[in-house]
C-alpha positions as CSV (number, residue, x, y, z in Angstrom):
1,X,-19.3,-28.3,0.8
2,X,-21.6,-31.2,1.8
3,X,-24.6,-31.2,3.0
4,X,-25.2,-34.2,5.1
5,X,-28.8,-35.7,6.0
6,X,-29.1,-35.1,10.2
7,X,-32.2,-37.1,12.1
8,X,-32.1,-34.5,14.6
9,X,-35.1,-32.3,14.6
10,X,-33.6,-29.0,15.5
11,X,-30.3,-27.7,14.8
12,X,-27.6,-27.7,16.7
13,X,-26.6,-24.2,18.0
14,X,-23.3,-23.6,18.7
15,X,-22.3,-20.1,21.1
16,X,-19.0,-18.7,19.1
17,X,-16.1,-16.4,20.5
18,X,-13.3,-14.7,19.4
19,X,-10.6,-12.4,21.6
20,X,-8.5,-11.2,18.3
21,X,-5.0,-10.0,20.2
22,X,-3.0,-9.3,16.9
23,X,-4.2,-7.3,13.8
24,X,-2.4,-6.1,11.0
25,X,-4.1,-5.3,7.7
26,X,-2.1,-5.3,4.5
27,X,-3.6,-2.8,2.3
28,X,-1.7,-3.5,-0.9
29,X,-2.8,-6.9,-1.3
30,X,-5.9,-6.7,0.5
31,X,-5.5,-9.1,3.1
32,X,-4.7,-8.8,6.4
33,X,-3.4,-11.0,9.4
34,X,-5.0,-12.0,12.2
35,X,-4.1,-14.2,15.6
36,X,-6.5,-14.8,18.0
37,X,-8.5,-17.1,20.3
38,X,-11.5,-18.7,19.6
39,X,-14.0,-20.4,22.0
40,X,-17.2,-22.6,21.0
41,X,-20.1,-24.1,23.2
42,X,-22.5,-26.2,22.0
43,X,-25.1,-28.9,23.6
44,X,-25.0,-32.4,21.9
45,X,-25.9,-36.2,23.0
46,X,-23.7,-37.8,21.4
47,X,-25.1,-41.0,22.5
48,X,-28.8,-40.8,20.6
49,X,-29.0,-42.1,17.2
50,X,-28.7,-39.9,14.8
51,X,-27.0,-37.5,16.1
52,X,-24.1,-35.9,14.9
53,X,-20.2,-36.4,16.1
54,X,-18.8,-33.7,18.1
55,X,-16.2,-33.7,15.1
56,X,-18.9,-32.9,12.5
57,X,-20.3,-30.0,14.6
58,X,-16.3,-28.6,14.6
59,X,-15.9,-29.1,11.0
60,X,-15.2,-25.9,10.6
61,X,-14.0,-23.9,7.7
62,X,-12.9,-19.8,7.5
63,X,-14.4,-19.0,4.4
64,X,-12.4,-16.0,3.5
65,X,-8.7,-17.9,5.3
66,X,-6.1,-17.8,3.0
67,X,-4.6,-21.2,2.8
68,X,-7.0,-22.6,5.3
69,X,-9.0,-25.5,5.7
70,X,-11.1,-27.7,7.8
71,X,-8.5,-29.7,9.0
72,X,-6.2,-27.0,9.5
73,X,-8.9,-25.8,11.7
74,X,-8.8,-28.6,13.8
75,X,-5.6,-28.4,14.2
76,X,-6.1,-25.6,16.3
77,X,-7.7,-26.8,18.7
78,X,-6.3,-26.4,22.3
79,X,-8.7,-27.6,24.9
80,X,-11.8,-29.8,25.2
81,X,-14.2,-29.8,28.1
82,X,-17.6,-32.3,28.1
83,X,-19.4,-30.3,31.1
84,X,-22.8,-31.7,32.4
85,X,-25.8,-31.7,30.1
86,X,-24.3,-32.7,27.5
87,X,-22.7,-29.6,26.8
88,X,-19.3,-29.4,25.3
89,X,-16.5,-26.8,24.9
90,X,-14.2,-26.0,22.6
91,X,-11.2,-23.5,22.6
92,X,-8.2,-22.7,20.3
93,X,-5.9,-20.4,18.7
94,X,-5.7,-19.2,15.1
95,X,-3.1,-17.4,13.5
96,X,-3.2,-16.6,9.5
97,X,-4.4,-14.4,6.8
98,X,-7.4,-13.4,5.3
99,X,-8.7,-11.7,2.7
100,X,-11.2,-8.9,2.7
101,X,-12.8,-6.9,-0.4
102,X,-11.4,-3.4,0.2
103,X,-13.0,0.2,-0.9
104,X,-10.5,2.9,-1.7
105,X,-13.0,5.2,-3.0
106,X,-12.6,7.9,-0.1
107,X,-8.6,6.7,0.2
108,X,-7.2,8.0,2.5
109,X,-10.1,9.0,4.2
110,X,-11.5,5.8,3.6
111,X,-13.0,3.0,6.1
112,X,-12.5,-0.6,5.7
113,X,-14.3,-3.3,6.8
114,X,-12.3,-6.3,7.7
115,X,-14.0,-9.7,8.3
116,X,-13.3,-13.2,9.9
117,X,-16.3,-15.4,8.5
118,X,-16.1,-19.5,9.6
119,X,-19.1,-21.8,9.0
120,X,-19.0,-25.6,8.9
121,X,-19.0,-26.9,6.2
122,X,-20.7,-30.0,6.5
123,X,-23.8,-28.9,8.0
124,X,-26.2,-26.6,6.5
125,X,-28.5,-23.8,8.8
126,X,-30.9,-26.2,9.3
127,X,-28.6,-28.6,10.8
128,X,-26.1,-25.9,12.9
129,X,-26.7,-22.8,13.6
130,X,-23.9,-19.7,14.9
131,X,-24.7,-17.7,17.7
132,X,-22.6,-15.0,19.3
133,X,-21.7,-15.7,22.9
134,X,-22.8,-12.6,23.8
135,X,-22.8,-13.5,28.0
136,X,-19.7,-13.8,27.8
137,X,-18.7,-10.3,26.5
138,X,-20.9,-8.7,28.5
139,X,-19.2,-9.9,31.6
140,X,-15.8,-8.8,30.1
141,X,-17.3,-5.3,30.5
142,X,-16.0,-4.2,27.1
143,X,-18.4,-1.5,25.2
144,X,-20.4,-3.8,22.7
145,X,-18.6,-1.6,19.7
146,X,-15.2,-3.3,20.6
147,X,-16.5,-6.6,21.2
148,X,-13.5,-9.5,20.5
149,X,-10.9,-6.5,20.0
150,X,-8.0,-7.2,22.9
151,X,-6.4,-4.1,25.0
152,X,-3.6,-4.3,23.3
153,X,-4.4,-4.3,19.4
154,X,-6.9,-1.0,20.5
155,X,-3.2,1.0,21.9
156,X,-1.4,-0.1,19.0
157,X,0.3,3.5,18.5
158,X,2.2,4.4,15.8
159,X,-0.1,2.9,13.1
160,X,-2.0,3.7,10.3
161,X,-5.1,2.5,10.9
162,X,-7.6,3.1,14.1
163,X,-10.0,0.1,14.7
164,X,-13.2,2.0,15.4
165,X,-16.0,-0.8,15.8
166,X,-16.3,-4.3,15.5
167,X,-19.3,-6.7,15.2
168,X,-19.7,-10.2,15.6
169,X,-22.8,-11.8,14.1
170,X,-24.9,-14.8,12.3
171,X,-25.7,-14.6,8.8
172,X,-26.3,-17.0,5.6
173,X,-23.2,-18.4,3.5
174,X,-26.0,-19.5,0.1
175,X,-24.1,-21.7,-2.5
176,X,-26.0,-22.2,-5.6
177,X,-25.5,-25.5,-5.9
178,X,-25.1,-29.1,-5.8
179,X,-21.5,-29.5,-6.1
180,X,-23.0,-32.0,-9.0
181,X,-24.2,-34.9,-6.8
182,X,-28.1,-34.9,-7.7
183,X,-28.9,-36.0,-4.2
184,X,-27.9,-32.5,-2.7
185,X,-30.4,-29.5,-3.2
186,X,-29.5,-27.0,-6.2
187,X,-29.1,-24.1,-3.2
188,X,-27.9,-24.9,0.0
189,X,-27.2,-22.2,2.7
190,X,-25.3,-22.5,5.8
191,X,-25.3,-20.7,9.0
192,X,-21.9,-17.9,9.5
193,X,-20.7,-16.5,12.2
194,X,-18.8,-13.3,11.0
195,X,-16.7,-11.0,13.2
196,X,-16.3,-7.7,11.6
197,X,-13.3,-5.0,12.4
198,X,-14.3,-1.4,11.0
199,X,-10.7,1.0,10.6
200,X,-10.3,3.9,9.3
201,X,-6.7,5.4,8.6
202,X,-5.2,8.1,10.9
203,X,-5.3,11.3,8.8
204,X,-2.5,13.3,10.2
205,X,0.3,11.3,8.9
206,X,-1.8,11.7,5.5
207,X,-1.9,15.2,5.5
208,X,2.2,15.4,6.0
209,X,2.3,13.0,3.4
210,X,0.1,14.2,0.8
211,X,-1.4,17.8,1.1
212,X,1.7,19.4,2.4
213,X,4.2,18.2,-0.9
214,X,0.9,19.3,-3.0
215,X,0.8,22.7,-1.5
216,X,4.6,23.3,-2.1
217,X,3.9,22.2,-5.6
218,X,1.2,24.5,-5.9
219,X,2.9,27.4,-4.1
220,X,5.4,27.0,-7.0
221,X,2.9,28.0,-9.3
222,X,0.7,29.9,-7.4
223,X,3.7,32.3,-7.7
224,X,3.1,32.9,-11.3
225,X,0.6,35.7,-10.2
226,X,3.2,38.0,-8.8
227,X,5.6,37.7,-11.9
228,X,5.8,40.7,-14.5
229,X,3.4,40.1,-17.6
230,X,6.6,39.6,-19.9
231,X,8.1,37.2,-17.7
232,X,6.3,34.6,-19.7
233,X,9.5,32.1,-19.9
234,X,9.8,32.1,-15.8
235,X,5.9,31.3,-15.6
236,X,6.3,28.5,-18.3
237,X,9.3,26.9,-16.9
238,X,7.5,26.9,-13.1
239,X,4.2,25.5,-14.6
240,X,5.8,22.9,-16.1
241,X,8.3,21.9,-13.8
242,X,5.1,21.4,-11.2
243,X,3.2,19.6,-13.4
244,X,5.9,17.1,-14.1
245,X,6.3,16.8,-10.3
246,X,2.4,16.3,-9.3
247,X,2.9,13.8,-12.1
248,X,5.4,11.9,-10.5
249,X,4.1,12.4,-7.2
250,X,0.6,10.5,-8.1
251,X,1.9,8.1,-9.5
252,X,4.3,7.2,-6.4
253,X,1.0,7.5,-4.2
254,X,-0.4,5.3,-6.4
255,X,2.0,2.3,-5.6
256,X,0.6,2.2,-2.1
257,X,-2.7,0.5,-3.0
258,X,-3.4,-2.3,-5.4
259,X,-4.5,-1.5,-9.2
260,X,-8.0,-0.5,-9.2
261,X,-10.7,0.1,-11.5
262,X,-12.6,3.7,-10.3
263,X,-11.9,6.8,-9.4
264,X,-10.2,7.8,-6.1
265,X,-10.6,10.8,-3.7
266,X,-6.7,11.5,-4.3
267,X,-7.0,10.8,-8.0
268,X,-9.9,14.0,-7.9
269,X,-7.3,16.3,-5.8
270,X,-4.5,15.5,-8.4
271,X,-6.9,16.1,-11.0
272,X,-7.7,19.5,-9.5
273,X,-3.9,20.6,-9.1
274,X,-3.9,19.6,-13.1
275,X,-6.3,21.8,-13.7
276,X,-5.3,24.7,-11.8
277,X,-1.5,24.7,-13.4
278,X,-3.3,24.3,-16.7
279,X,-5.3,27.5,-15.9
280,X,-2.2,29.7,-14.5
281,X,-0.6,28.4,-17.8
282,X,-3.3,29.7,-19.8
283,X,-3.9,33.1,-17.3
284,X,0.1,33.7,-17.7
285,X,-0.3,33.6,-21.9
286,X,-3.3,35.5,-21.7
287,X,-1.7,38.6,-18.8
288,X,1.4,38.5,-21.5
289,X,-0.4,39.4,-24.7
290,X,-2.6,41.6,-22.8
291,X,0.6,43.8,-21.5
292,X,2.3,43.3,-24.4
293,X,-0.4,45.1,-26.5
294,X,0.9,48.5,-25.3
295,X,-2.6,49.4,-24.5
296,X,-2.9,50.8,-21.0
297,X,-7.2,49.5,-20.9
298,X,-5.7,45.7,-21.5
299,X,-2.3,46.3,-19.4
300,X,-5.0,47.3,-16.6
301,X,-7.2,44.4,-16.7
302,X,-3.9,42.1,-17.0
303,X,-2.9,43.2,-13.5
304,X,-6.6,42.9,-12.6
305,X,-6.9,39.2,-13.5
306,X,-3.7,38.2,-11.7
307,X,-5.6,39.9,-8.6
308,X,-8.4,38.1,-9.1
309,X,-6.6,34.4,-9.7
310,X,-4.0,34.9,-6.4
311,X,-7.2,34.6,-4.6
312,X,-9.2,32.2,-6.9
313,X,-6.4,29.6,-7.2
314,X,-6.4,28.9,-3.5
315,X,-9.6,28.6,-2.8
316,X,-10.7,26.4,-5.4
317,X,-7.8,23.8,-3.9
318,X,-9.0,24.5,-0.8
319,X,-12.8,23.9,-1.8
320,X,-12.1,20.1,-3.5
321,X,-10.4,19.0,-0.3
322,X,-13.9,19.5,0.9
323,X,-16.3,19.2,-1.6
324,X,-14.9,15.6,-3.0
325,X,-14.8,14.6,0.8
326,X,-18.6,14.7,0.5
């Protein structure tokens, strides 16, 4: 960044656009792809002293682009228009990657945030500031929710993802320093425009994906409740063999999302199928020693307890779907 002395006494504001007409997130690395067009209008003389250069007002710079660059930026430039007043437009077409920061905490029921945030980076807030061109999306008609979100990204079927907002707005980019030139102030902040797509993922493929195999997994042990006492050996091999496959099955789920540091909705349902084959493991040991006692008090409550679990083991899957969802 540099931050360049301007003799102008206000900044320049510049209206910003966007029409995004291709979208596709990459979870796993946490980037996702973008193409889209891009408008800007600003009003400059370009003729007073002191002024800036149409070119330093277009310096522009996505700051989350992957690979991207001021220059590049201008290389995407399509059309120039100097209309009356001084006022000058600017229109192109961008087509990359970016990255965003993602939160899998709730995954899969969890939202993303995906943003497109460009600033120029020559001129600091008080020298340029970002507007949204909001006239012109109100005359599109589109419901201010799906602002800069084409037609044809919104009836993308088969995906996913659904795109359920979008926001485009002005904030601050603040750098904390000089870049080491003791000219330029120790904190410097720039003017952003930011366009913001909000997804969430479409559950229903999740729920064939995920809860179904778990429930055949757990139906597998749930059927430890109706086996004889004695039949200890059945019991153990079932246990086991559907612990080894929840096992295997997290860990495959786990290959869809990038290494991360906390706790996961899924993680907390795998963890409860743990500890619900760990219980039938331990209610089977206990039923079998019970009935093997001889004693009809004991053989009694045996039966009683496997009653009671055929009816306590599903609802206490049942109740973490909902109560981690929280």
């Amino acid at each position: 960044m540099l931050a360049q002395n301007q003799n102008t006494d206000t900044p320049i504001v510049v209206k910003y656009g966007i029409y995004i007409k291709q979208f596709v997130p990459n979870f796993k690395e946490a980037k996702f792809h973008a193409e889209f067009y891009w408008w800007a209008t600003f009003q400059n003389d370009t003729s007073r002293a002191g002024n800036p250069t149409n070119d330093e007002i277009m310096n522009f710079e996505y700051v989350n682009g992957f690979e991207s660059t001021s220059e590049a930026f201008k290389a995407e430039i399509q059309e120039v228009q100097h209309l009356p007043n001084n006022m000058h437009y600017y229109t192109g077409y961008h087509q990359g990657e970016f990255y965003f920061n993602p939160d899998y905490s709730m995954y899969p029921l969890d939202v993303q945030t995906l943003e497109i945030r460009l600033e120029n980076s020559l001129m600091p807030k008080d020298k340029l500031h970002f507007q949204v061109d909001s006239s012109s999306f109100l005359l599109s008609k589109q419901h201010p929710k799906l602002w800069g979100i084409s037609a044809d990204v919104l009836g993308q079927k088969n995906s996913v993802y659904n795109i359920f907002n979008s926001k485009i707005h002005s904030e601050e980019g603040i750098y904390n320093t000089n870049f080491g030139d003791p000219e330029f102030d120790p904190v410097t902040v720039y003017s952003r425009i930011t366009t913001s797509v909000m997804i969430n993922r479409s559950f229903a493929p999740y729920i064939a994906k995920l809860i179904i195999p778990l429930m055949i997994i757990l139906l597998l042990v749930y059927l430890v409740f109706f086996l004889p006492a004695e039949k200890i050996d059945i019991a153990a091999g079932l246990t086991v063999t559907s612990l080894l496959s929840a096992i295997a099955f997290q860990l495959s789920i786990s290959g869809e999302i990038p290494e991360i540091g906390y706790i996961i909705y899924i993680d907390k349902i795998f963890y409860t199928c743990y500890f619900l084959i760990a219980i039938s493991m331990v209610q089977s040991i206990i039923t079998f020693y019970m009935d093997k006692s001889g004693e009809a008090v004991k053989v009694k409550q045996a039966q009683k307890i496997d009653v009671l679990f055929r009816f306590l083991f599903p609802a206490l899957f049942f109740l973490s779907l909902f109560f981690f969802a929280r």
